[in-house]
C-alpha positions as CSV (number, residue, x, y, z in Angstrom):
1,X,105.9,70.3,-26.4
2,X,106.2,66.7,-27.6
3,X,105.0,65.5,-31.3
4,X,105.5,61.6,-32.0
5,X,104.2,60.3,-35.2
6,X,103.2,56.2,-35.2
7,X,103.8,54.5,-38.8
8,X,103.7,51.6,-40.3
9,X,100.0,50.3,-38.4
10,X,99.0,47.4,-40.1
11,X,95.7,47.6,-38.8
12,X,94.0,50.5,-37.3
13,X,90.4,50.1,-34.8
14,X,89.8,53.4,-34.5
15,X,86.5,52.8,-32.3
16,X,84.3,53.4,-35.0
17,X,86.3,51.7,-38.1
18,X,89.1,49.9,-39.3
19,X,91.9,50.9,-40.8
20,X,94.7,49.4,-42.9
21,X,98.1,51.2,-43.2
22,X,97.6,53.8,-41.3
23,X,99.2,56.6,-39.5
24,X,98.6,58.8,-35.8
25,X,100.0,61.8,-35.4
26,X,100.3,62.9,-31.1
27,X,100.6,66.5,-29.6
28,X,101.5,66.5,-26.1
29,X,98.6,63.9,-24.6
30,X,95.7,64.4,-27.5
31,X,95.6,63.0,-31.1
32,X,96.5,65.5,-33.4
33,X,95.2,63.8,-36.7
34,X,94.8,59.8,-37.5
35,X,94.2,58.1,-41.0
36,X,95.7,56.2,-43.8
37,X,99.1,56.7,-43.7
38,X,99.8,57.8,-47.8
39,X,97.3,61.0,-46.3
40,X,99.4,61.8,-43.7
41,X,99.6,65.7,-44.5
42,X,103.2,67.0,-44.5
43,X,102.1,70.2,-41.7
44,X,99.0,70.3,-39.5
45,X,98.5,73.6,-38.5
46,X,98.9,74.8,-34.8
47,X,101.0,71.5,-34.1
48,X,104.0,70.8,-36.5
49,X,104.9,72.8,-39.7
50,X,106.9,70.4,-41.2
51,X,106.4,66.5,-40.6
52,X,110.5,66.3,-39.4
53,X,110.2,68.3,-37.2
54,X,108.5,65.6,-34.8
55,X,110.3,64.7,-31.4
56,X,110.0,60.6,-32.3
57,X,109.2,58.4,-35.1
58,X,107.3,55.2,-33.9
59,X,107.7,52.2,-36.7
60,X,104.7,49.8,-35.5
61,X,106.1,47.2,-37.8
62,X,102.8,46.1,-39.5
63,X,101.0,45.5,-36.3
64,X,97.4,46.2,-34.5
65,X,96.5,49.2,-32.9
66,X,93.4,49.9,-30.8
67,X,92.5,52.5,-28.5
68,X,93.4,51.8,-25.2
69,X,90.4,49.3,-24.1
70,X,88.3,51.0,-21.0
71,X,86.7,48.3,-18.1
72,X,82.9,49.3,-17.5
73,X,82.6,47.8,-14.4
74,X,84.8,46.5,-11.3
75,X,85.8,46.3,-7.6
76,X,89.0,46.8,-7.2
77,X,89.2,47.7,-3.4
78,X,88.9,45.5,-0.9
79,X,91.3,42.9,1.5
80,X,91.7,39.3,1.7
81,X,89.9,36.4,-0.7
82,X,87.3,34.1,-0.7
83,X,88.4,31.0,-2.3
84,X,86.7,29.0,-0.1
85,X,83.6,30.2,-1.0
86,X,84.9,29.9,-4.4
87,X,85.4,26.4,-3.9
88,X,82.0,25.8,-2.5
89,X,80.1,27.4,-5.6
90,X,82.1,24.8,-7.5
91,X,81.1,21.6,-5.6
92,X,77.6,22.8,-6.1
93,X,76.8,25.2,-2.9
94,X,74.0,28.1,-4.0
95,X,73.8,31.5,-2.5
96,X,72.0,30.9,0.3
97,X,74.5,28.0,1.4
98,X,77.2,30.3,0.9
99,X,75.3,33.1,3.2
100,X,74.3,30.6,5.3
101,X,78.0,29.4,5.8
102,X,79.0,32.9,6.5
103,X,80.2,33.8,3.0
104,X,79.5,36.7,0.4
105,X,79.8,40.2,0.2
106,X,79.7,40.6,4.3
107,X,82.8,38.2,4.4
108,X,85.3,41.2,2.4
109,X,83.3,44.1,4.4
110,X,85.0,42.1,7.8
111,X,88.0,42.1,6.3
112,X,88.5,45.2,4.4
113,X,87.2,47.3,7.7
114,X,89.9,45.3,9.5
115,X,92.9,46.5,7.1
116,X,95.3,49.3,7.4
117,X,94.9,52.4,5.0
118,X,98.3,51.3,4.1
119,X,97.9,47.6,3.6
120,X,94.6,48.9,1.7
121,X,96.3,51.0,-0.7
122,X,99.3,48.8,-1.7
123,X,97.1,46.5,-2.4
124,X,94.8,48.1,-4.9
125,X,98.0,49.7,-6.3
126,X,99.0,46.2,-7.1
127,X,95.9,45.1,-9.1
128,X,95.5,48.1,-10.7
129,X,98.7,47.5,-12.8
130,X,97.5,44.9,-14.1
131,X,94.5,46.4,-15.4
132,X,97.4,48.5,-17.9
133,X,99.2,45.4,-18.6
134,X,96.3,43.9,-20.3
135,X,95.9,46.9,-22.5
136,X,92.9,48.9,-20.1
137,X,94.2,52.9,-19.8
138,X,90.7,53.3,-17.5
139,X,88.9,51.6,-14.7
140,X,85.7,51.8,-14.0
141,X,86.6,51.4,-10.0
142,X,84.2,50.5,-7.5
143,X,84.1,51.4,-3.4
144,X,81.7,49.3,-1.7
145,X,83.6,46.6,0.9
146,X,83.6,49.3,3.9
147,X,79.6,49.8,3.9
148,X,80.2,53.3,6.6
149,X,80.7,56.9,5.3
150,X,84.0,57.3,6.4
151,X,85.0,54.0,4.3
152,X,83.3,54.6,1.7
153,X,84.7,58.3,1.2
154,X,88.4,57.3,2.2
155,X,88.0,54.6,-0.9
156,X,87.2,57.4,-3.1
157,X,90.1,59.7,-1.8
158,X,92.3,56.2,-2.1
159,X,91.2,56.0,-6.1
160,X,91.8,59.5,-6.5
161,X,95.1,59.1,-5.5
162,X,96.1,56.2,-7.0
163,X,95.2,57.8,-9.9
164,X,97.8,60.0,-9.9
165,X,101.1,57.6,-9.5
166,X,102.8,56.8,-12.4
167,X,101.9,53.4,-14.2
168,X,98.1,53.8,-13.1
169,X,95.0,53.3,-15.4
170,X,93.2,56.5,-15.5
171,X,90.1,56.0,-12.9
172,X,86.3,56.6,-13.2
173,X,85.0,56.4,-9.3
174,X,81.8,54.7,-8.8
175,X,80.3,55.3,-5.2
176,X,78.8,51.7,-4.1
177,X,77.7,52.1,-0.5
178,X,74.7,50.2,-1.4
179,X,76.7,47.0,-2.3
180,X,74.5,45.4,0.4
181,X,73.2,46.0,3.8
182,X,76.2,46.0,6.6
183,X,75.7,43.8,9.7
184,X,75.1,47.4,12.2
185,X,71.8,47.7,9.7
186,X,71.2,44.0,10.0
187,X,67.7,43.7,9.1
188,X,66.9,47.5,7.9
189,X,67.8,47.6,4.3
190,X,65.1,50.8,3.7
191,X,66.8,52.4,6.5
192,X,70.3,52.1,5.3
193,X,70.1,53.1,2.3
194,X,68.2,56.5,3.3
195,X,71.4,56.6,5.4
196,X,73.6,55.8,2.4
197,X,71.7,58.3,0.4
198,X,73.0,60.8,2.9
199,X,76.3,60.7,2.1
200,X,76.5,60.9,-1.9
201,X,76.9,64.9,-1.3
202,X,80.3,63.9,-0.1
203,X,80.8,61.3,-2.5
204,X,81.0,64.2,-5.2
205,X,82.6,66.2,-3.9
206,X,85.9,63.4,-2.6
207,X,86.0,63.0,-6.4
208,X,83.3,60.6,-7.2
209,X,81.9,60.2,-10.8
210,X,79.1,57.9,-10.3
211,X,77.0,55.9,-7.8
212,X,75.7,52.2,-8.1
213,X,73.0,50.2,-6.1
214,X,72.4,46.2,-6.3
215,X,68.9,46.1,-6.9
216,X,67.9,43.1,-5.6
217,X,64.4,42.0,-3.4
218,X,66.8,40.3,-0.8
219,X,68.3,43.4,0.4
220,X,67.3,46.6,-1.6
221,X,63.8,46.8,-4.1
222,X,63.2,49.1,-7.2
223,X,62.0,51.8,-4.9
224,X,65.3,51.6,-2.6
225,X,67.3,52.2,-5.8
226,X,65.1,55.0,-7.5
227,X,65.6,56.8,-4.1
228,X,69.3,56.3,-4.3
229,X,69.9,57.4,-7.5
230,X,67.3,60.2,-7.9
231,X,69.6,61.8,-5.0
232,X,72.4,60.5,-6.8
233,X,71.7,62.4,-9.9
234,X,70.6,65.7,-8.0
235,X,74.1,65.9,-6.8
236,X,75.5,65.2,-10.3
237,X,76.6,61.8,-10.3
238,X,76.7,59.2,-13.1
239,X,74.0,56.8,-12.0
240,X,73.8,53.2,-12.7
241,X,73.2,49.6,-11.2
242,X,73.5,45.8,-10.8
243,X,70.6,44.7,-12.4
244,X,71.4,40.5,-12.0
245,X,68.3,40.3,-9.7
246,X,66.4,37.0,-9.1
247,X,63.9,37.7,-9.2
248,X,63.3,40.2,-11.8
249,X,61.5,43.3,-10.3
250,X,61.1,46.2,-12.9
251,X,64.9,47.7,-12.2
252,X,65.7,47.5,-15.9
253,X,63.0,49.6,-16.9
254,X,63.3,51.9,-14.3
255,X,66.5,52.6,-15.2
256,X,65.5,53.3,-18.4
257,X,63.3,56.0,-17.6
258,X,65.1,57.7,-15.1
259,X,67.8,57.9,-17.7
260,X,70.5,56.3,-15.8
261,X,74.3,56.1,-17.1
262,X,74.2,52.0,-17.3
263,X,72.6,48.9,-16.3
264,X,74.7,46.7,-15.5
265,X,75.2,42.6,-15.2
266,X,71.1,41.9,-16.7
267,X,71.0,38.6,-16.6
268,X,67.8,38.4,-17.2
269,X,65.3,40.2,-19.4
270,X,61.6,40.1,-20.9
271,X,60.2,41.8,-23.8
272,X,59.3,44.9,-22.4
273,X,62.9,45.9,-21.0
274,X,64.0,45.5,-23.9
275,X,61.6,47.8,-25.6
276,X,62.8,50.5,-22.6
277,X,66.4,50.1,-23.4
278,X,65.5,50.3,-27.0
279,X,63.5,53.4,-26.8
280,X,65.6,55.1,-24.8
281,X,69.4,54.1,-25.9
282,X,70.5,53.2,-22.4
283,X,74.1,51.4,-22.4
284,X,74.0,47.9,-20.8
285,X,77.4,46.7,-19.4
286,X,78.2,43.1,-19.8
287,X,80.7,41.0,-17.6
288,X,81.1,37.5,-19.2
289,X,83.6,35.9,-16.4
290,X,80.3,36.6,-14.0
291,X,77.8,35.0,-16.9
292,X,80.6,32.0,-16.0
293,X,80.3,32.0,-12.8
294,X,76.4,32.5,-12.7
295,X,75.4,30.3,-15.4
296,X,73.5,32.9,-16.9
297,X,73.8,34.7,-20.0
298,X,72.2,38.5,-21.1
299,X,70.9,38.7,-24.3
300,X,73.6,40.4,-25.7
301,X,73.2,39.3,-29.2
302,X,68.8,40.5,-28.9
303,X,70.6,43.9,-27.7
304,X,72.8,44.7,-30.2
305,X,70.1,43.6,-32.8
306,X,67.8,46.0,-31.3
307,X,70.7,49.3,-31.1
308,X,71.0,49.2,-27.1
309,X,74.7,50.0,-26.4
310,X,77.0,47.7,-25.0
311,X,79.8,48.0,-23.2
312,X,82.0,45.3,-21.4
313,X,83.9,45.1,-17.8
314,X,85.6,42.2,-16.1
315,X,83.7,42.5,-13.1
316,X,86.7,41.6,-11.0
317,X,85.6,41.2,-7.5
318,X,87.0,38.9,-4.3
319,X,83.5,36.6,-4.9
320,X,83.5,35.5,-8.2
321,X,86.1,36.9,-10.7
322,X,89.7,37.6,-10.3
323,X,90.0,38.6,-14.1
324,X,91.9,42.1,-14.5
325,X,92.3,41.1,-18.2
326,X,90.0,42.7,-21.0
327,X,91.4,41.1,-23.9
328,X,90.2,37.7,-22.1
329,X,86.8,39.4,-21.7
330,X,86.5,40.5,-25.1
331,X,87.6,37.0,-26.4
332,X,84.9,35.3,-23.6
333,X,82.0,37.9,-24.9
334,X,82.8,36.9,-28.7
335,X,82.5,33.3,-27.8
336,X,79.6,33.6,-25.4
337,X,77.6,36.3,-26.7
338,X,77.9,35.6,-30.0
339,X,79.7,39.1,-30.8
340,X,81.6,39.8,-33.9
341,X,85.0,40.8,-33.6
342,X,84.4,44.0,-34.3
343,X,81.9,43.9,-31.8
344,X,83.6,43.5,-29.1
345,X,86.1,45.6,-29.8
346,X,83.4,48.5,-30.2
347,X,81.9,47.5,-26.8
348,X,85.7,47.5,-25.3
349,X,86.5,50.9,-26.1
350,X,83.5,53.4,-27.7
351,X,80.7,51.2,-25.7
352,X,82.3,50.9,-22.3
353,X,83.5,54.9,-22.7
354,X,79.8,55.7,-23.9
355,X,78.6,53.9,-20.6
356,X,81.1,55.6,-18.3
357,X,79.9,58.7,-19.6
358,X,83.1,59.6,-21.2
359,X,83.3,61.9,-24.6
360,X,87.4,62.4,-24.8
361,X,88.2,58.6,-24.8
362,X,87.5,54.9,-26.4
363,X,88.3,56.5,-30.1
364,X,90.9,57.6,-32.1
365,X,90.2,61.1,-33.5
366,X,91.8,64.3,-33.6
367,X,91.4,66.0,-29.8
368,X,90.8,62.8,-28.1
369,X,93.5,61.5,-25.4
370,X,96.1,59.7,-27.1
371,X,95.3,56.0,-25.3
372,X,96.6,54.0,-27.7
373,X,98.0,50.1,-27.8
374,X,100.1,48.3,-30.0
375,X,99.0,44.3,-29.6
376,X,101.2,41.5,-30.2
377,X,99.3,40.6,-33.3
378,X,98.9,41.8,-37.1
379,X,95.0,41.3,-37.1
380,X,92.2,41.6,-34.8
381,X,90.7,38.2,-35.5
382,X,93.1,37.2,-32.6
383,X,91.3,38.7,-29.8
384,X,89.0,35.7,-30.6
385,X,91.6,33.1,-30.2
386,X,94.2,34.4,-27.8
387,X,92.0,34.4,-24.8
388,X,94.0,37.0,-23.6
389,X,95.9,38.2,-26.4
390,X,99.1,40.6,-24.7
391,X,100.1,44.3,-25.2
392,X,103.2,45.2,-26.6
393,X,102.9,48.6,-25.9
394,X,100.7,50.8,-24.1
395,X,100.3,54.6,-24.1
396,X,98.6,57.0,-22.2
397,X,98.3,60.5,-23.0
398,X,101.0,60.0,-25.9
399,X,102.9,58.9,-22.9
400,X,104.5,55.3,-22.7
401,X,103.6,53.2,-19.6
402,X,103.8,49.7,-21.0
């Protein structure tokens, strides 16, 4: 049994509040009580008897603590790059130039169906530890660059095992077959995804937590994704989607009312969605390095106004965003979308975790999984500045791993 006891926190964001000098007090990988540190009780009952009897004494010198920070939404596993297409987008090119040249999301499927399981894996390993360098204990991790069954279940079984390595962000498995139509279906989006439908059985049960669709009229409609995720959810997976559409097509409010987990990336929005999400509390994910990159912002600030959770994810992918960092993202979302502080840091850690469907996480309170970092700052107006501020220390499950 292990019992540490951090002291001296400056400045404690508990998820829901902030506190000033405060204590936390961890049993084995679950907080075992957290507060201001001159209420520190000398015995907690069914952990320690007598506060010196703890295994280690953690002096946070003054500093920031947080939660560990939890990324809604990414795609972590695929081969190769695209910076030319990159490059293109900069000097102007639009989507359909970039199609047209041969680009997009059918570019990684060639190359990620032409990699090794091996090469594969060590290179997700890779990016993953970055994810826990910048502070993230879990990933929201996306399949979605094989576009066959067997792919799409051996990324799943890749996650899951990844998972388990030491150094790894814990992982939430998002099922994405429906990332776009592969060139075998060239021209039979409905048919596809019927096919793709087929396979979320197995999804579940190769460790999957959830399944996504991009709901777009270019390759699959409203209908395409209610079918997708209405099988989705009879299987018992999280259900959400890309709702960045042009143009907009009813997704957001179908979402809505099918009680999905999360929409995610809504660019664009109208009156009435808004009244949907509103009525019926369902989490929107934001990804500000893809606002960048789109030149479109979601109404983030009308959102939080109205009580519609938000949670926030670097949508790191091989088109548009190489970020793995969420301090960056939470200093991009307070500038962009005009997000307090506090904010953002709720969104981060309590919104992202209330997106993912995740109870045990994204706060500090007694029972919940001791995911914890210490920044390299004394206040958490500097996640507005640093644009990128850095970890000093990182735990997981009361364990160190930064």
């Amino acid at each position: 049994m292990s019992i540490s006891l951090l002291t001296n926190i400056g400045r404690l964001w508990t998820g829901t509040e902030m506190l000033t000098k405060a204590a936390i007090l961890l049993n084995e990988d679950r907080i075992a009580w957290v507060g201001p540190a001159a209420e520190l009780p000398q015995q907690v009952p069914g952990v320690v008897e007598d506060l010196t009897d703890v295994d280690e004494v953690v002096n946070i010198g003054g500093g920031l603590v947080t939660p560990g920070l939890i990324d809604a939404h990414c795609h972590p596993v695929y081969a190769g790059d695209r910076y030319a297409e990159v490059s293109m987008r900069a000097n102007g090119a639009s989507h359909g130039d970039i199609f047209a040249a041969g680009g997009g999301v059918s570019t990684t499927v060639t190359i990620t169906r032409g990699t090794d399981p091996w090469t594969l894996c060590n290179a997700v390993r890779e990016r993953l530890r970055h994810w826990v360098l910048g502070g993230a204990t879990t990933v929201e991790a996306k399949t979605g660059y094989h576009l066959t069954r067997d792919g799409e279940l051996a990324d799943v079984r890749l996650l899951r095992s990844l998972e388990e390595e030491p150094g790894m962000p814990r992982i939430n498995v998002t099922f994405f077959p429906a990332h776009g139509v592969p060139p075998e279906f060239f021209g039979r989006p409905k048919e596809y995804v019927a096919t793709a439908a087929s396979w979320l059985s197995d999804a579940s049960t190769a460790g999957a937590d959830g399944v996504d669709i991009y709901c777009d009229n270019q390759q699959f409609t409203t209908e395409d994704a209610h079918m997708l995720l209405g099988v989705g959810q009879s299987v018992g997976l999280r259900t959400t989607l890309h709702a960045c559409s042009r143009p907009r097509h009813g997704a957001v409010r179908m979402a809505a009312e099918m009680g999905c987990s999360s929409v995610d990336l809504l660019h664009e929005t109208d009156d009435e969605d808004i009244l949907a999400l509103t009525s019926t509390r369902t989490p929107v994910v934001a990804c500000p390095t893809t606002s960048l990159s789109e030149h479109r912002r979601p109404p983030v600030r009308t959102l939080l106004d109205h009580g519609v959770p938000v949670g926030l994810g670097t949508d790191h992918n091989p088109g548009q965003s190489g970020a793995t960092s969420m301090p960056l993202v939470m200093s991009l979302a307070i500038s962009m979308f005009e997000m307090t502080v506090q904010e953002a840091l709720t969104a981060a850690t309590l919104g992202s975790a209330h997106a993912l469907g995740l109870t045990d996480r994204g706060v500090l309170a007694p029972g919940c999984l001791a995911d914890l970092v210490q920044w390299d700052a004394d206040h958490e107006g500097a996640f507005g500045w640093s644009m990128g501020l850095q970890t000093l220390r990182v735990w997981q499950g009361g364990r160190t791993i930064r």
